[in-house]
N, CA, C and O atoms as CSV, one atom per row, in Angstrom:
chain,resi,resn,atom,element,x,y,z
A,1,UNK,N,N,2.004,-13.009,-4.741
A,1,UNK,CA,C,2.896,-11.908,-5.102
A,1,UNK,C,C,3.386,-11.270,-3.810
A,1,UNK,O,O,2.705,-10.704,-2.954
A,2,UNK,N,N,4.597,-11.457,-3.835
A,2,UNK,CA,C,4.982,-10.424,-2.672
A,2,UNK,C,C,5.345,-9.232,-2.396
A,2,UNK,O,O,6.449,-8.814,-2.744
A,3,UNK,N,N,4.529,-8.543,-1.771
A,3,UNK,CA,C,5.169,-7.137,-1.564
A,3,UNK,C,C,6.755,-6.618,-1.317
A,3,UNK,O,O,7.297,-5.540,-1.562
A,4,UNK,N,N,7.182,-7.695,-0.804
A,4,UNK,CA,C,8.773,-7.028,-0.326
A,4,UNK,C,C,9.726,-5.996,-1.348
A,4,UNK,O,O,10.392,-4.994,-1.088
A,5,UNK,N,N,9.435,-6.805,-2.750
A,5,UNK,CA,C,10.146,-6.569,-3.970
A,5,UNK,C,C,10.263,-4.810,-4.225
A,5,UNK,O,O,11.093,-4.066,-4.748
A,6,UNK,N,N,8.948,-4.637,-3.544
A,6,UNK,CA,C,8.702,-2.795,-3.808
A,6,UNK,C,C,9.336,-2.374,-3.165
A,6,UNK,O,O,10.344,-1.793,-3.567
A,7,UNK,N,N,8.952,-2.506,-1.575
A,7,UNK,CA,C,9.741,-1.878,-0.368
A,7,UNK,C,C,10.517,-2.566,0.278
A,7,UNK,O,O,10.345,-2.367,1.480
A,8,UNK,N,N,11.331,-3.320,0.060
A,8,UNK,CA,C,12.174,-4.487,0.590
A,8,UNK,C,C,12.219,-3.672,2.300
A,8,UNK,O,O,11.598,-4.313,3.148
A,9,UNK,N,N,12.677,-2.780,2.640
A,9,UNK,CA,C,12.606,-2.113,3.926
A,9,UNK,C,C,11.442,-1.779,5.072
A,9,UNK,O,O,11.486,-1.458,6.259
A,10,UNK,N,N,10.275,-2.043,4.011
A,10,UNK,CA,C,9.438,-1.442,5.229
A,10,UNK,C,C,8.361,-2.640,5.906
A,10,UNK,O,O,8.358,-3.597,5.132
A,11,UNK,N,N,7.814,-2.794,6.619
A,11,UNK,CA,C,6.969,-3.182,7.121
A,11,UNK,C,C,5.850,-3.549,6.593
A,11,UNK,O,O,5.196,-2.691,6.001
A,12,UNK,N,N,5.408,-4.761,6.666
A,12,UNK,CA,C,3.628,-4.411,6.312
A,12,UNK,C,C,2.786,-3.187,7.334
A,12,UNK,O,O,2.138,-2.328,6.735
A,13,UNK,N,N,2.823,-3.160,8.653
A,13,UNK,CA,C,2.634,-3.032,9.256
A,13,UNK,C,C,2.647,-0.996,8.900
A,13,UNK,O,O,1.673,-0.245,8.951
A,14,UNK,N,N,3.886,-0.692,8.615
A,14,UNK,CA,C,4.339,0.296,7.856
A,14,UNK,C,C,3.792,0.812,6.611
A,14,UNK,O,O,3.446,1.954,6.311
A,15,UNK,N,N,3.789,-0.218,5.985
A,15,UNK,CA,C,3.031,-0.023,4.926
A,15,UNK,C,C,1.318,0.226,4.706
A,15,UNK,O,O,0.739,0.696,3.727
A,16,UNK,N,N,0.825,-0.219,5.850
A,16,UNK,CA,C,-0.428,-0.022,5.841
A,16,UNK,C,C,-0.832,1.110,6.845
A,16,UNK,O,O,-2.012,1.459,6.896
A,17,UNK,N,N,0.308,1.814,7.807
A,17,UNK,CA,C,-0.070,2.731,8.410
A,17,UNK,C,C,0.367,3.964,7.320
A,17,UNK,O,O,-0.085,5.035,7.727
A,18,UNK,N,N,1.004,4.083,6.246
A,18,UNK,CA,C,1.107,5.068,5.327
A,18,UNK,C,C,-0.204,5.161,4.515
A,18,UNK,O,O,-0.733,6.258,4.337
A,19,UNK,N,N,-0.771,3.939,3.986
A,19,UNK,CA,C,-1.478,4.231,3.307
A,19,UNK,C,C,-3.040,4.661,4.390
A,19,UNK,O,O,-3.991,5.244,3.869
A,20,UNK,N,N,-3.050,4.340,5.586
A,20,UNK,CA,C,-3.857,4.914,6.026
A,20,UNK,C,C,-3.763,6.563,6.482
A,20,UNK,O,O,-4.727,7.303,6.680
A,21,UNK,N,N,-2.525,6.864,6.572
A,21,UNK,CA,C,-1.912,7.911,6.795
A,21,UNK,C,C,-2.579,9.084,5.190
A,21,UNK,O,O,-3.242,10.118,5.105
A,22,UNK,N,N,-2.015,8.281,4.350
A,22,UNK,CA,C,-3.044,8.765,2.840
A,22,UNK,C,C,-4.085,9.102,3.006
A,22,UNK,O,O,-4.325,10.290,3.223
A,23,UNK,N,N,-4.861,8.347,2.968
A,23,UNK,CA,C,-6.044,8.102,3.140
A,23,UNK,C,C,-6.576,9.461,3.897
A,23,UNK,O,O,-7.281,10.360,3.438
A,24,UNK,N,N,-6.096,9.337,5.003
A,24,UNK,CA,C,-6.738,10.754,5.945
A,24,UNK,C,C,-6.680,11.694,5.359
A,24,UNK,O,O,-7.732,12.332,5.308
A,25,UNK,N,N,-5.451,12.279,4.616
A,25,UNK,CA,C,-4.926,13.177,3.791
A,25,UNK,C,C,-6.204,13.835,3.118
A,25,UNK,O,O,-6.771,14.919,3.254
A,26,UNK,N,N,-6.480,12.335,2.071
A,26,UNK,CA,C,-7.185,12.832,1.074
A,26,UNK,C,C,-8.800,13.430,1.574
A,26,UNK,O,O,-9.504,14.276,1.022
A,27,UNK,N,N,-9.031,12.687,2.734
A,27,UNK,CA,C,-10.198,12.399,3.104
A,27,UNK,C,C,-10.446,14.206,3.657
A,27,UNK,O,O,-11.523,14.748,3.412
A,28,UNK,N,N,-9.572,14.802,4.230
A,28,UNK,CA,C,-8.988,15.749,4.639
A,28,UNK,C,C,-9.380,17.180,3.556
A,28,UNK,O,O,-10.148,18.118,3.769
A,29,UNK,N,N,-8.638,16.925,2.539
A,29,UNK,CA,C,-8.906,18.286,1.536
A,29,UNK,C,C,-9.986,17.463,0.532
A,29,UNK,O,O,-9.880,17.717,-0.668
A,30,UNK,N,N,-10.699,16.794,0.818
A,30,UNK,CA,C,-11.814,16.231,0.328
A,30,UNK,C,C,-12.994,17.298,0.811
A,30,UNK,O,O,-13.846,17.793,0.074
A,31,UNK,N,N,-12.776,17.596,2.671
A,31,UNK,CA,C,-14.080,17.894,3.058
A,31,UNK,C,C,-13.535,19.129,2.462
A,31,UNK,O,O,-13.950,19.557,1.385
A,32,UNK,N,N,-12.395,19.841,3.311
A,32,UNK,CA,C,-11.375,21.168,2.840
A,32,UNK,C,C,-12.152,21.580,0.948
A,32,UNK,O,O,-12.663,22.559,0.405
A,33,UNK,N,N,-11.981,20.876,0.756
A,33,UNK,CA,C,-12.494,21.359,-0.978
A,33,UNK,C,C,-14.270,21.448,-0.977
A,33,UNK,O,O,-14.876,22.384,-1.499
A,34,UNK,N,N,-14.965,20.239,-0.258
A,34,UNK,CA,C,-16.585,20.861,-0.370
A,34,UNK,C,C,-16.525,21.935,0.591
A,34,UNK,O,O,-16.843,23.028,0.122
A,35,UNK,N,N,-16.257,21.922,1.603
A,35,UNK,CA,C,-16.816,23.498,2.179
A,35,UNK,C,C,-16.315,24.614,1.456
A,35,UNK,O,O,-16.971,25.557,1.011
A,36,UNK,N,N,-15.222,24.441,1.388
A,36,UNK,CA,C,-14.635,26.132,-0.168
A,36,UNK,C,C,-16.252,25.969,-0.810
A,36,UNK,O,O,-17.256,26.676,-0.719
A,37,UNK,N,N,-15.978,24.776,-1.439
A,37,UNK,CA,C,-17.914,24.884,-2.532
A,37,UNK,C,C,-18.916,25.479,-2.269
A,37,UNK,O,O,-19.533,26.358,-2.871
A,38,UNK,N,N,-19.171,24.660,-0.754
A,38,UNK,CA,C,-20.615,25.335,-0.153
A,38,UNK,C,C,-20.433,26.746,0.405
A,38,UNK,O,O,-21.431,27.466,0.373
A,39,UNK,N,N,-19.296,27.248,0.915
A,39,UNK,CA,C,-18.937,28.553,1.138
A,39,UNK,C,C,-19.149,29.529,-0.191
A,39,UNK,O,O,-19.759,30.588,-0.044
A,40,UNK,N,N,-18.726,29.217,-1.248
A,40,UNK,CA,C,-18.670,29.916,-2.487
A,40,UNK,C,C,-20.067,30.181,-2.740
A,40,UNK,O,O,-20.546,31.311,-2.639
A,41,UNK,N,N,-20.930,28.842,-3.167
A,41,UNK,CA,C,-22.272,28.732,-3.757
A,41,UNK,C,C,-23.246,29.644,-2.707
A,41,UNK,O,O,-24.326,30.144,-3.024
A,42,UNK,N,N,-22.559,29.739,-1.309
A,42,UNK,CA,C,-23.746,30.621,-0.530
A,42,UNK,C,C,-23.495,31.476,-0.471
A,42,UNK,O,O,-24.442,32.262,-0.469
A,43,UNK,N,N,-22.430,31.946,-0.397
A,43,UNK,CA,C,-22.168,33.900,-0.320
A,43,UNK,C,C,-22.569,34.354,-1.681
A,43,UNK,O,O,-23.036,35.493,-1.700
A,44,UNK,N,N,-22.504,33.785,-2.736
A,44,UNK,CA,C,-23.350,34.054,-4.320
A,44,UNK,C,C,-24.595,33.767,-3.980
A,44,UNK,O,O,-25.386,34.529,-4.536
A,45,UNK,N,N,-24.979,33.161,-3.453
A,45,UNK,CA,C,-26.499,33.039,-3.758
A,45,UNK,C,C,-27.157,34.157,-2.357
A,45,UNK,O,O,-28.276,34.658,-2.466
A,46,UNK,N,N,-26.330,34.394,-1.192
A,46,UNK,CA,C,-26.816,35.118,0.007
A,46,UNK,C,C,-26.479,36.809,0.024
A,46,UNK,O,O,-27.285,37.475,0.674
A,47,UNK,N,N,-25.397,37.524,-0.611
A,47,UNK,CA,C,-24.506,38.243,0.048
A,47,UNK,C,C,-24.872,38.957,-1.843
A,47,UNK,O,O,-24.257,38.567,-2.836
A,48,UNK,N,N,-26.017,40.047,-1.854
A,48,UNK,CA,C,-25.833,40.449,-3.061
A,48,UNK,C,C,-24.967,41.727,-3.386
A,48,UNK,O,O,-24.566,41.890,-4.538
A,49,UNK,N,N,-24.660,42.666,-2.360
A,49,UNK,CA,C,-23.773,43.868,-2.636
A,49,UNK,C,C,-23.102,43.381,-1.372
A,49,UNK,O,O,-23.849,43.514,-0.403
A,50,UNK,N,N,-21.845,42.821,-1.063
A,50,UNK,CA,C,-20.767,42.736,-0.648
A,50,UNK,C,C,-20.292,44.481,-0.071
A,50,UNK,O,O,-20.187,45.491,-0.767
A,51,UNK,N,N,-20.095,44.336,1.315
A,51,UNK,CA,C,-19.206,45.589,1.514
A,51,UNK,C,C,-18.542,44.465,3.017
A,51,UNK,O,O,-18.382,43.252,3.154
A,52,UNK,N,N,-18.275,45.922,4.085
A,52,UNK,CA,C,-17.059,45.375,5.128
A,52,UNK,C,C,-17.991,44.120,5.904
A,52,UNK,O,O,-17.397,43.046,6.003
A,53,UNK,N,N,-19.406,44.180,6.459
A,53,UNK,CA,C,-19.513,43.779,6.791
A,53,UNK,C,C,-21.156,42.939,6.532
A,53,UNK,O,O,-22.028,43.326,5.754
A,54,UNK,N,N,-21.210,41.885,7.314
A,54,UNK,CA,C,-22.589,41.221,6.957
A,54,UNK,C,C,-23.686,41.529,7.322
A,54,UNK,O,O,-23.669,41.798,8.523
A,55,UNK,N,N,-24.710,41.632,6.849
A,55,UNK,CA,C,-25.823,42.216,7.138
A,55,UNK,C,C,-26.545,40.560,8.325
A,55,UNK,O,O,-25.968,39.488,8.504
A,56,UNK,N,N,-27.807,40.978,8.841
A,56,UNK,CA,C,-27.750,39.829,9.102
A,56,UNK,C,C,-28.742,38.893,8.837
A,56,UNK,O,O,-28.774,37.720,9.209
A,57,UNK,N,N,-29.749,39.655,7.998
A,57,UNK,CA,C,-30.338,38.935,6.969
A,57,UNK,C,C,-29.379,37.695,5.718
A,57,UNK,O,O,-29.653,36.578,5.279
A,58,UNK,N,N,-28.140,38.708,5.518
A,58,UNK,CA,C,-27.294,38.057,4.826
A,58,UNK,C,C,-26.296,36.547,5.642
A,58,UNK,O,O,-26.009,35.494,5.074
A,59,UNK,N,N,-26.020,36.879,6.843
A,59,UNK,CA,C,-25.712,35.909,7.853
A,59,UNK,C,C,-26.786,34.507,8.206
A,59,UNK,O,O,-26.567,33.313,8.412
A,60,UNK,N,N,-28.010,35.344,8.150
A,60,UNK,CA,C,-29.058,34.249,8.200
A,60,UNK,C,C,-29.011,32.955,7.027
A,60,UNK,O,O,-28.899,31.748,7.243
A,61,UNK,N,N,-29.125,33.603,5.864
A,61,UNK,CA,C,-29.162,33.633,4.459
A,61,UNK,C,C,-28.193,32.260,4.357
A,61,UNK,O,O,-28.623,31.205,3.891
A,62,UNK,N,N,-26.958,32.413,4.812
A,62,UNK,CA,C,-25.757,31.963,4.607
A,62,UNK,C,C,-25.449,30.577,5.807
A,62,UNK,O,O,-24.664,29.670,5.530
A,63,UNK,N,N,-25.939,30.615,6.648
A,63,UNK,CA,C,-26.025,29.741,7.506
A,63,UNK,C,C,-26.719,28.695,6.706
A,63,UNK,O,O,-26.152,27.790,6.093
A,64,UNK,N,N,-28.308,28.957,6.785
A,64,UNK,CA,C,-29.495,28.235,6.277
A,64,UNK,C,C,-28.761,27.520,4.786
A,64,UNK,O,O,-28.796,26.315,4.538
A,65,UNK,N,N,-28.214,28.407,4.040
A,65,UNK,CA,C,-27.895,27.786,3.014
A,65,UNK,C,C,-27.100,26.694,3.356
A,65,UNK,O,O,-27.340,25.814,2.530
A,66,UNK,N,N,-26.207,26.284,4.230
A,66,UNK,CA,C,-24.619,25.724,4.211
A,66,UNK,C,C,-25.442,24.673,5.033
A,66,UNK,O,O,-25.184,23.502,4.755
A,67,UNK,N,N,-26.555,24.933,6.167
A,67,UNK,CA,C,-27.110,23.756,6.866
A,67,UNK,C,C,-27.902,22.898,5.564
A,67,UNK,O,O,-27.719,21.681,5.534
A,68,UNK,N,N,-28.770,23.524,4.502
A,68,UNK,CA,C,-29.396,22.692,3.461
A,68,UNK,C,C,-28.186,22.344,2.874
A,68,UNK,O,O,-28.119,21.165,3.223
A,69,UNK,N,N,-27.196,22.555,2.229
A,69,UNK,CA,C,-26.335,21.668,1.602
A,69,UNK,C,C,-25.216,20.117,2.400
A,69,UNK,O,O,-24.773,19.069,1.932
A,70,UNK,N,N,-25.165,20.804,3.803
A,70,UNK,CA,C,-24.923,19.385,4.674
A,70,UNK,C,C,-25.807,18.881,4.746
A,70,UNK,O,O,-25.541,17.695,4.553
A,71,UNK,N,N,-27.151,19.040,4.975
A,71,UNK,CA,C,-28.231,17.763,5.106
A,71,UNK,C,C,-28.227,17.352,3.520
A,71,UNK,O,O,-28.484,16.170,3.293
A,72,UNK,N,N,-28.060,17.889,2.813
A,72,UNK,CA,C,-28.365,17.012,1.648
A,72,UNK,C,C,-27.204,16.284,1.151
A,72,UNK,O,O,-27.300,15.453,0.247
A,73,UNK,N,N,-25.936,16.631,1.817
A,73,UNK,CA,C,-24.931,15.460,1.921
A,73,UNK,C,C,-25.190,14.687,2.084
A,73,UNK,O,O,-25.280,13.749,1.293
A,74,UNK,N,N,-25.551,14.729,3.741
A,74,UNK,CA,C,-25.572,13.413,4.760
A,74,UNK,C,C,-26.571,12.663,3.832
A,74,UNK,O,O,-26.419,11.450,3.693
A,75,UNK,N,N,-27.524,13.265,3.227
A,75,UNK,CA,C,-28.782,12.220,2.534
A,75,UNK,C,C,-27.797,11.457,1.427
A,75,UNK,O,O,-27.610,10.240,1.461
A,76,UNK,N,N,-27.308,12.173,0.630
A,76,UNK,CA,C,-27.056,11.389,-0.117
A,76,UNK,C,C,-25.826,10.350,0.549
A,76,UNK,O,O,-25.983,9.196,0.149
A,77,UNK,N,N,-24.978,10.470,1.213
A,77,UNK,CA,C,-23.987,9.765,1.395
A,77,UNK,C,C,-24.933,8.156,2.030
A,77,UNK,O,O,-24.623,7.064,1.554
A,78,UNK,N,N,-26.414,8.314,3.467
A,78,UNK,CA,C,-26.572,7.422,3.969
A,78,UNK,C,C,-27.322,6.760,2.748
A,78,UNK,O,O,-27.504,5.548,2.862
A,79,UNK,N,N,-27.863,7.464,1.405
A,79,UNK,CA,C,-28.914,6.453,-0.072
A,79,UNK,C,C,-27.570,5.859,-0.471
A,79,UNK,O,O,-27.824,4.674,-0.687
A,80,UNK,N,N,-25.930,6.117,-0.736
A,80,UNK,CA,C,-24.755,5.577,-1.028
A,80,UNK,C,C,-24.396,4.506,-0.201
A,80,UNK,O,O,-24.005,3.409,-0.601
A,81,UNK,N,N,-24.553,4.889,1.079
A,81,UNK,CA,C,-23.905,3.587,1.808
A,81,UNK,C,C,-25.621,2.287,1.666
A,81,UNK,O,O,-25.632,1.113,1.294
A,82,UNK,N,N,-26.339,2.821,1.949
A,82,UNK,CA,C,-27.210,1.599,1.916
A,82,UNK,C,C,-27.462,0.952,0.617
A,82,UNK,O,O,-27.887,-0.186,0.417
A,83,UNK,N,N,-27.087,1.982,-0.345
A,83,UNK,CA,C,-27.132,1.266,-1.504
A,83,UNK,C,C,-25.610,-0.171,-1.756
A,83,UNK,O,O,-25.703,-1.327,-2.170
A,84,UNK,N,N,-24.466,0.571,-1.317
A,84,UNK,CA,C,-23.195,-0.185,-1.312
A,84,UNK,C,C,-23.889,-1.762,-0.164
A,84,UNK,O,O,-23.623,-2.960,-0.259
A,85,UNK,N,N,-24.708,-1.099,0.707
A,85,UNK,CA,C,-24.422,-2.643,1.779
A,85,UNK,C,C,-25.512,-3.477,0.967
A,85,UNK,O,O,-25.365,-4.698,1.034
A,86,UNK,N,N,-26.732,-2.939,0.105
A,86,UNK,CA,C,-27.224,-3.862,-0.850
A,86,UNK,C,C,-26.660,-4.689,-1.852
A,86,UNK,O,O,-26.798,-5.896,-2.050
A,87,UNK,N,N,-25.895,-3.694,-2.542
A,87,UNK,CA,C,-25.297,-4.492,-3.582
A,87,UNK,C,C,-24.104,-5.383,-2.529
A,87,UNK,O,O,-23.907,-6.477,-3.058
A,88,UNK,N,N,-23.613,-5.296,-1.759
A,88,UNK,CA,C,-22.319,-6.222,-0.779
A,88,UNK,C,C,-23.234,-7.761,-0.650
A,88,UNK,O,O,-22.813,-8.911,-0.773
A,89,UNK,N,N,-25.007,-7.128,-0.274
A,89,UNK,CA,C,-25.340,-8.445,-0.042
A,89,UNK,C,C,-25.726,-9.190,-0.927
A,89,UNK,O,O,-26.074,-10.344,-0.679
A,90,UNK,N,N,-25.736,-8.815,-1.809
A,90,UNK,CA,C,-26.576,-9.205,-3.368
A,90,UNK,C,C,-25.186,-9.574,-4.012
A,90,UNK,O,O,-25.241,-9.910,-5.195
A,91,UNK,N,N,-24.221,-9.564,-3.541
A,91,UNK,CA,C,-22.932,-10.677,-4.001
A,91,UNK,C,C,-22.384,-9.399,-4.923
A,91,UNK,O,O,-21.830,-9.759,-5.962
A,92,UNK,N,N,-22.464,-7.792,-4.673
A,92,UNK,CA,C,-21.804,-7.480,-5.945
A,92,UNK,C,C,-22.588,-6.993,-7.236
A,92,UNK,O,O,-22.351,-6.172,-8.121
A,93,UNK,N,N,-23.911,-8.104,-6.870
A,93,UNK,CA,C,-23.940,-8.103,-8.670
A,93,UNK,C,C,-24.971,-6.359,-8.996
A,93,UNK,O,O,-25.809,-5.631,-8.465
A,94,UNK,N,N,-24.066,-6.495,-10.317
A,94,UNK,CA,C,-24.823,-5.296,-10.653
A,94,UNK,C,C,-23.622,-3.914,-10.908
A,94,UNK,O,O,-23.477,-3.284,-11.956
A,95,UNK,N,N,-22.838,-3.707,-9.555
A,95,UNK,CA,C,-21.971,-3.093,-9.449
A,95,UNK,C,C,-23.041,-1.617,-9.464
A,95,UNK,O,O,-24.157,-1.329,-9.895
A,96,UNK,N,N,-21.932,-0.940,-8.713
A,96,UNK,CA,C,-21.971,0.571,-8.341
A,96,UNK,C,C,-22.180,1.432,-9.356
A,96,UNK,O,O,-22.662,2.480,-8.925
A,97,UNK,N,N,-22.010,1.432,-10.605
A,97,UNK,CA,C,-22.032,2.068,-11.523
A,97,UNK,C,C,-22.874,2.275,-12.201
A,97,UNK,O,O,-23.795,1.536,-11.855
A,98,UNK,N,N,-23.420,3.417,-13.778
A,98,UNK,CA,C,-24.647,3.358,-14.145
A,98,UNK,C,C,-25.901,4.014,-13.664
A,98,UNK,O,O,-25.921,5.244,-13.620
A,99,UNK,N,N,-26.634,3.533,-13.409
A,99,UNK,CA,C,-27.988,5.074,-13.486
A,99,UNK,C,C,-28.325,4.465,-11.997
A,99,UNK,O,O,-29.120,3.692,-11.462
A,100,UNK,N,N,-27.214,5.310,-11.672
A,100,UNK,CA,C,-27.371,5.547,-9.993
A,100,UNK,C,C,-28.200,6.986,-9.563
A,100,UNK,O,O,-29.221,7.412,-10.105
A,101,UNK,N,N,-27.626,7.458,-8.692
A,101,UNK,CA,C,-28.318,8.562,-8.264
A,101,UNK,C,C,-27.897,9.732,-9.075
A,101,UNK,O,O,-26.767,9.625,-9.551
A,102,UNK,N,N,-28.575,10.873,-9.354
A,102,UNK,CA,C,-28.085,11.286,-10.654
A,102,UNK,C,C,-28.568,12.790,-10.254
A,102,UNK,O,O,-28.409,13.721,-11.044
């Protein structure tokens, strides 16, 4: 099948620097959208009467929280990738899906 038919004008070359161009994008308000999260979930769980400024118990509070929710990223992302390079070597089988990590 040939690509031309879509973009008769552009490039492969073109074409694959857009979609990497995408890609960043998304990858982009991906993190942009979890930190809003982890920002939200810790000033609720750290910051109980809100005024001008932070206490620094509440600063403490809020740090600690946002460092436990990146380490428990990074955990889960490196149990995701080693799980993906298992199943890559195991031919696939099985697939990604299903009573994964939960």
């Amino acid at each position: 099948v040939e690509r031309r038919s879509v973009c008769p004008d552009m490039e492969e070359k073109d074409i694959s620097d857009a979609k990497m161009q995408v890609q960043g994008q998304l990858a982009a308000q991906y993190i942009q959208d979890v930190m809003q999260k982890i920002t939200d979930k810790c000033f609720d769980k750290c910051v109980t009467r809100p005024s001008g400024k932070l206490e620094d118990s509440e600063k403490m509070c809020t740090a600690k929280c946002m460092d436990r929710y990146l380490d428990a990223m990074a955990l889960v992302s490196q149990a995701w990738a080693a799980r993906a390079k298992q199943q890559a070597a195991m031919g696939g089988a099985g697939g990604m899906g299903g009573g994964g990590l939960q």
